[in-house]
C-alpha positions in Angstrom: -28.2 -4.8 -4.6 -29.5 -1.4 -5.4 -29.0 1.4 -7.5 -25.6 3.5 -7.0 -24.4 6.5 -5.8 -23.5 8.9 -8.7 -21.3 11.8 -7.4 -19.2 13.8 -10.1 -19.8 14.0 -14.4 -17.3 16.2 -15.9 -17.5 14.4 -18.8 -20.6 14.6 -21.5 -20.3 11.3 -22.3 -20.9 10.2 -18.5 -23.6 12.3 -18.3 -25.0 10.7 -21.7 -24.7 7.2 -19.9 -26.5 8.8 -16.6 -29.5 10.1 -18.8 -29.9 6.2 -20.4 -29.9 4.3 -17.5 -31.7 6.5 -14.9 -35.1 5.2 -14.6 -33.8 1.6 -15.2 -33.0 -0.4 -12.0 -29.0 -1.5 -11.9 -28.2 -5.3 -11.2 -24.9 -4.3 -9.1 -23.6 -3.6 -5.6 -22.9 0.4 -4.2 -21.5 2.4 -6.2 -19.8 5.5 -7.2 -18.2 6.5 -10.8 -15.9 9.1 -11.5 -14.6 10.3 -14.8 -10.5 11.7 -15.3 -11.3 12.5 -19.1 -11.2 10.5 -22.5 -7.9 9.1 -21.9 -7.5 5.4 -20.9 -6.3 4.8 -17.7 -3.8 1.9 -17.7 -3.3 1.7 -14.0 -3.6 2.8 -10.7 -3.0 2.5 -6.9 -4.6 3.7 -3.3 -2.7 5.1 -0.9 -2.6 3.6 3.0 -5.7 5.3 4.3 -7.5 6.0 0.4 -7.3 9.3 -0.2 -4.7 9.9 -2.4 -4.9 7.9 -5.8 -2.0 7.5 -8.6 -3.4 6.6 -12.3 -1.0 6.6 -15.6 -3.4 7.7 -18.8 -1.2 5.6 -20.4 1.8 7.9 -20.9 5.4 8.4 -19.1 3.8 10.1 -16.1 1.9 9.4 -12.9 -0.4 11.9 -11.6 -1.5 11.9 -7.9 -4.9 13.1 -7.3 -6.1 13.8 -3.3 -10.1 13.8 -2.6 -11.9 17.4 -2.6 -15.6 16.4 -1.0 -17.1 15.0 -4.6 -14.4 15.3 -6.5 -10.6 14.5 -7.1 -7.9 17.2 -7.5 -4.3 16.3 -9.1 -1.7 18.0 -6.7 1.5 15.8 -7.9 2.6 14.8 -11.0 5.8 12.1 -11.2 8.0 12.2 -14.4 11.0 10.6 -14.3 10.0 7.8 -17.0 10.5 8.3 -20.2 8.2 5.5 -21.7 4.6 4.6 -21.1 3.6 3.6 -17.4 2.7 0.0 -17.2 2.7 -0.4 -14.0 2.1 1.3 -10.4 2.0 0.1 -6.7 1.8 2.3 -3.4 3.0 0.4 -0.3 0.5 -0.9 1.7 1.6 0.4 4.7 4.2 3.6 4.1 4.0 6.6 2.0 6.2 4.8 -1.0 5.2 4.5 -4.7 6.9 1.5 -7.0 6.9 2.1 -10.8 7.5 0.6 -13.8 8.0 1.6 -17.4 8.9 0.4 -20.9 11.9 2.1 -20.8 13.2 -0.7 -18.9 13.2 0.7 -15.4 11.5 1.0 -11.9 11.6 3.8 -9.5 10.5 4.1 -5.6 9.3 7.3 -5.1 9.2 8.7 -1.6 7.2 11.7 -0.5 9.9 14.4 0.8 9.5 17.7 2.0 6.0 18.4 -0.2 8.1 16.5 -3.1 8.3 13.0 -5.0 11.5 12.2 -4.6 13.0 9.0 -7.1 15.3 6.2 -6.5 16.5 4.0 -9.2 16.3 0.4 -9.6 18.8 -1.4 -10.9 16.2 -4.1 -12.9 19.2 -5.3 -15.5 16.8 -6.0 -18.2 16.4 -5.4 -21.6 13.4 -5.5 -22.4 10.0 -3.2 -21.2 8.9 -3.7 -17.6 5.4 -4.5 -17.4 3.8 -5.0 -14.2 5.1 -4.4 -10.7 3.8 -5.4 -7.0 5.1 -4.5 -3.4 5.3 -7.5 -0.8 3.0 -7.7 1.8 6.1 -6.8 4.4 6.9 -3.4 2.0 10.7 -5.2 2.1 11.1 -5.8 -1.3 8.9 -5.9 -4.5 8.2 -7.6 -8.0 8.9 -6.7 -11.7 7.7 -8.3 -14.2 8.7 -7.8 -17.6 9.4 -8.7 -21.6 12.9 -10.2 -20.7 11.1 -13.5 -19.7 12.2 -12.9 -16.3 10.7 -11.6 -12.8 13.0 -9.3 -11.3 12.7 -9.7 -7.6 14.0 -6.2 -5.7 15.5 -5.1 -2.5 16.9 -2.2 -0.8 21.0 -2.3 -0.1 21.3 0.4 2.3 25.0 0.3 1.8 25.1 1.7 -1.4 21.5 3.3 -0.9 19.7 1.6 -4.2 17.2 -1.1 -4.7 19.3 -4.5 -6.4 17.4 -6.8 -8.3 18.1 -11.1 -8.3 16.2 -12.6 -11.6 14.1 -15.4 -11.9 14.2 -17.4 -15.2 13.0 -20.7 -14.8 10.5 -22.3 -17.8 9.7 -18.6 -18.9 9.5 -18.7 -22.3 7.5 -15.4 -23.1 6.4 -12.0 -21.4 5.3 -11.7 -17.7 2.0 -9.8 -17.4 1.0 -10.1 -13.7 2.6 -10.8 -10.4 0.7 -11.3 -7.2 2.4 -12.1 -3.5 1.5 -15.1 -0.9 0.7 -13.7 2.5 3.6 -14.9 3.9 5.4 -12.4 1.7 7.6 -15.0 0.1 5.6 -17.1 -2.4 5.3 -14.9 -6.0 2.5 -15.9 -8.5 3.3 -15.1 -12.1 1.1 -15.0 -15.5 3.0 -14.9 -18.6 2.5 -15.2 -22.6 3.6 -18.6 -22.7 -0.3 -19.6 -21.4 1.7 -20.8 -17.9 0.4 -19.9 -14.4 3.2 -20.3 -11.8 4.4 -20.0 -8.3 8.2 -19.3 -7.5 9.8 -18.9 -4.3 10.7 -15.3 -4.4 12.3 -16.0 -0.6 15.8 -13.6 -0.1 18.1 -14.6 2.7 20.2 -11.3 2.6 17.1 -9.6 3.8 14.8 -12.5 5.4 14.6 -15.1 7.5 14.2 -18.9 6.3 9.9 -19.0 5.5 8.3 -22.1 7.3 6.2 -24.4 5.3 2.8 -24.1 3.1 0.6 -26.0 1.0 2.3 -24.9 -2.6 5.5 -26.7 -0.8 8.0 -27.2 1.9 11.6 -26.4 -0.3 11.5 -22.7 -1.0 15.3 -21.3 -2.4 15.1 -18.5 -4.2 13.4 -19.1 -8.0 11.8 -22.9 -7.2 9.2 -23.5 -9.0 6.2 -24.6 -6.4 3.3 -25.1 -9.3 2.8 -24.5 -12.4 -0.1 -24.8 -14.7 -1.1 -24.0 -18.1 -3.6 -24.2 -21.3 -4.0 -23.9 -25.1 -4.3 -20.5 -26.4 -4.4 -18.2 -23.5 -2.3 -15.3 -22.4 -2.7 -15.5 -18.1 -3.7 -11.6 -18.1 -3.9 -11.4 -14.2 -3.1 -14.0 -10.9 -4.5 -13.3 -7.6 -4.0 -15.3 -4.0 -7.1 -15.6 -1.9 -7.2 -14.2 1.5 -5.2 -17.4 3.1 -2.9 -18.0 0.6 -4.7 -21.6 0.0 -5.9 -20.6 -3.6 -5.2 -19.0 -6.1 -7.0 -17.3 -9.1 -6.1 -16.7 -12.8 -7.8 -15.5 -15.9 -6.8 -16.0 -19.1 -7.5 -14.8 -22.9 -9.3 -17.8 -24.0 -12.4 -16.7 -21.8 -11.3 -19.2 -18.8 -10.9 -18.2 -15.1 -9.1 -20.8 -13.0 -8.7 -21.6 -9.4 -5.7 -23.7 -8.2 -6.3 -24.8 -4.4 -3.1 -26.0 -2.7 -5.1 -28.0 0.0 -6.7 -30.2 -2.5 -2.8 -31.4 -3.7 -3.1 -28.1 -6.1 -6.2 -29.5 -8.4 -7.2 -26.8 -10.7 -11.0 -26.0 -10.9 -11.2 -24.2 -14.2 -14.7 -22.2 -16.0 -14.7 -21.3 -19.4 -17.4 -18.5 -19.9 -19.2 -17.0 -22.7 -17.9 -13.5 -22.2 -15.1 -11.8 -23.7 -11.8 -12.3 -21.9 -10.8 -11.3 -18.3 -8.2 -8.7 -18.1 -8.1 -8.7 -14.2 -9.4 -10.9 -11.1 -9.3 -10.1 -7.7 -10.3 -11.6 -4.4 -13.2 -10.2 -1.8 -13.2 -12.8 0.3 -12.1 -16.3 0.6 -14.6 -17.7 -1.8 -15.8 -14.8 -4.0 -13.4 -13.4 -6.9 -14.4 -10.6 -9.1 -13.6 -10.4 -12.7 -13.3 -7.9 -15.5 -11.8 -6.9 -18.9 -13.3 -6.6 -22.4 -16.4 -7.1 -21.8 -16.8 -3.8 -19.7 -18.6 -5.6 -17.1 -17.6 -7.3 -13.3 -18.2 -10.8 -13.4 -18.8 -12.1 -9.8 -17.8 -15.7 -9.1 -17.7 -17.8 -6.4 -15.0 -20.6 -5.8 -17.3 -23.8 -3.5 -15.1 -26.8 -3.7 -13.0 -28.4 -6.6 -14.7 -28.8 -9.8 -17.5 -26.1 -8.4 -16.6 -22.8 -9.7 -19.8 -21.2 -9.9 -20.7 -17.6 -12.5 -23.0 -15.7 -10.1 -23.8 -12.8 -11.9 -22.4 -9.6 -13.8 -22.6 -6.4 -11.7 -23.1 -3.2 -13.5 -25.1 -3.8 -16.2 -28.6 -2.3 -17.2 -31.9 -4.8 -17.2 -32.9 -2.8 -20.3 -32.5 -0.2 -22.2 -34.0 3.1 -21.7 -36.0 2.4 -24.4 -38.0 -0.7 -23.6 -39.2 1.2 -20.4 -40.5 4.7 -21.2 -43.1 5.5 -23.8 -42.9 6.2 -27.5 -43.2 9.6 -27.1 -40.1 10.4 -24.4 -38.1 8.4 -26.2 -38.2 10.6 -29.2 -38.0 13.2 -26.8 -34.9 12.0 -26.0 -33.9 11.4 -29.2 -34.6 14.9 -30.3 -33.1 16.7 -27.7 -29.7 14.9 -28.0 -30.5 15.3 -32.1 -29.6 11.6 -32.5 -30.9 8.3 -34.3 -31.2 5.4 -33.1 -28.7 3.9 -35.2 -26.5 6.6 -33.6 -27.2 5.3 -30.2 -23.5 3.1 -29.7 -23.7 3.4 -25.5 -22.9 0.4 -23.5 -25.5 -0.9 -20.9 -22.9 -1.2 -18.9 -20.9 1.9 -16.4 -17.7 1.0 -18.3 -17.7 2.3 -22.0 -14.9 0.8 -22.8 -12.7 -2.6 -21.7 -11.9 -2.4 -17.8 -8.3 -2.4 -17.6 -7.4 -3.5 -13.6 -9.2 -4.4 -10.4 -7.7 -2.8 -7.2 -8.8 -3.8 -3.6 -9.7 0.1 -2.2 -10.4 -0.5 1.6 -11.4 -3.0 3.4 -9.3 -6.9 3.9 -9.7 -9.6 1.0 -11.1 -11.7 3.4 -14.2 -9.9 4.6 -15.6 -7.8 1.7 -13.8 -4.9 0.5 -14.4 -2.0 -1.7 -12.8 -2.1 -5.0 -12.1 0.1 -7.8 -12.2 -0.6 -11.5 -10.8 1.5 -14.1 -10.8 1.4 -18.1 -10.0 2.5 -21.3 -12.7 4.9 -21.4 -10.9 7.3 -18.5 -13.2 6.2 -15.6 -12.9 4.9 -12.4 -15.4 3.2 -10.4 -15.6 2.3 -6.9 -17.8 -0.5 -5.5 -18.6 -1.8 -2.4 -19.2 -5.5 -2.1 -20.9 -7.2 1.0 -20.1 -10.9 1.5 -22.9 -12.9 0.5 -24.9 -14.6 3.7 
């Protein structure tokens, strides 16, 4: 672990952070930061080969930004919604974008002739879509939303539009993240009703019959192949590990939670000291990183059951600034930025503010990845995390 590469400040409040934590040593794997202004960034989403990236700053647009050596450049700009983004996806494979509003629709953009072209999707919901994912096969995708239903879409190329087939079963409350099985036909759901589940999101029209797993054998559309819940926690964000075997959750009463289908689906759960998890994602088979208001990662590492181990928090500062530099530089420092210290409110951390979502960048879950985190205080950061030996 070593200290980060730091490539572009635009903003003074970055460059603020930069000045406090440069002579201190960083406990937290490679890194670069980049700032898109004081706006929070309530998602975003990598193109095939990473070099394009789509962020809403929470608002009814998506802008498209392209790399330019150190820095990013918006060249597109999508706005079609008329509600605040909550959720984008870009195929992992093709040049197609999925979004998802609060007005109550989805649109599959596709890149035509130097132009964002949209198709509607007929969702049939009424209430705000939240979250959205592509399947692994790019043949249909997930909406979650505040309908207590997951609508599950595919393309008709009869008629030319996306159609939607609901699943309702036990959701009593809002859906706030989706994640697919690798075999592109098991859906993981977190919702407000403190329930982690798996549903058979499996559509004949379009598929052929899926073989069996561990979550189950039985898989029409909307079965309900494990569920789990607790007291007093919304499931903020579900992720499948790298087989498929396991999968991850966090929740708002400070718990993460790993379900592992070849141990009959026994749930391994750690409550931590921290403040909750807003997202959790996997880097490889055994190793899950977590974020959310504590505007830190949070790395973990799954073993066996009942061993789900905190290994440490990446991004953070050993010390201040001021417990390693002498009296008289820092009231240097104080003076120059004409400041007290009762005016000093910076994190220790690279995050200012709660990280919003996790995003694999490049790289496969199950051999260490690069990852990006973004937050509420309009950064993004991209990290590169080596499987431990």
């Amino acid at each position: 672990m070593y200290l980060g590469q730091w490539l572009y400040f635009p903003d003074k409040n970055l460059q603020i952070l930069l000045d406090l934590i440069k002579d201190s040593s960083l406990l937290c794997f490679n890194m670069s930061l980049y700032s898109f202004g004081t706006k929070p960034i309530s998602c975003h989403a990598w193109n095939k080969d990473h070099t394009q990236l789509a962020i809403s700053t929470n608002d009814h647009t998506v802008q498209i930004y392209q790399k330019d050596g150190n820095e990013w450049k918006k060249i597109h700009e999508l706005a079609e919604h008329n509600g605040n983004i909550t959720g984008i996806d870009w195929a992992p494979n093709s040049n197609r974008i999925v979004t998802c509003a609060v007005d109550r629709n989805a649109y599959v953009w596709s890149l035509k002739d130097g132009v964002w072209k949209p198709t509607l999707v007929l969702l049939r919901i009424n209430r705000a879509a939240t979250c959205v994912k592509w399947s692994p096969l790019e043949n249909k995708f997930a909406v979650g939303s505040g309908a207590q239903s997951i609508s599950v879409c595919y393309f008709e190329e009869e008629n030319d539009w996306w159609l939607s087939k609901h699943i309702k079963k036990s959701i009593k409350s809002t859906i706030l993240s989706l994640d697919w099985h690798p075999n592109n036909v098991l859906l993981a759901a977190g919702s407000c009703d403190f329930q982690c589940r798996v549903y058979s999101a499996y559509v004949k029209e379009i598929e052929d019959k899926p073989s069996s797993t561990p979550w189950g054998t039985k898989m029409p559309f909307g079965e309900i192949l494990f569920e789990k819940g607790e007291n007093g926690g919304w499931v903020h964000d579900v992720c499948f590990s790298p087989s498929g075997d396991c999968l991850a959750w966090v929740s708002h009463s400070s718990t993460v939670c790993v379900a592992d289908a070849a141990k009959e689906k026994q749930v391994t759960q750690l409550k931590i000291e921290f403040l909750p998890f807003l997202s959790i994602v996997y880097v490889s088979e055994d190793n899950l990183i977590a974020a959310g208001h504590d505007c830190s990662l949070c790395h973990f590492q799954y073993v066996d059951v009942d061993n789900l181990q905190f290994v440490s928090k990446l991004g953070m500062a050993k010390g201040s600034l001021k417990g390693n530099q002498s009296a008289m530089q820092h009231f240097r420092n104080l003076d120059k930025k004409a400041t007290t210290d009762s005016d000093d409110t910076g994190l220790e951390t690279l995050h200012q503010n709660s990280i919003s979502q996790l995003r694999i960048f490049h790289g496969e879950k199950s051999n260490g990845a690069k990852f990006s985190s973004i937050g509420l205080d309009g950064a993004l950061v991209i990290w590169d995390f080596e499987v431990p030996k």
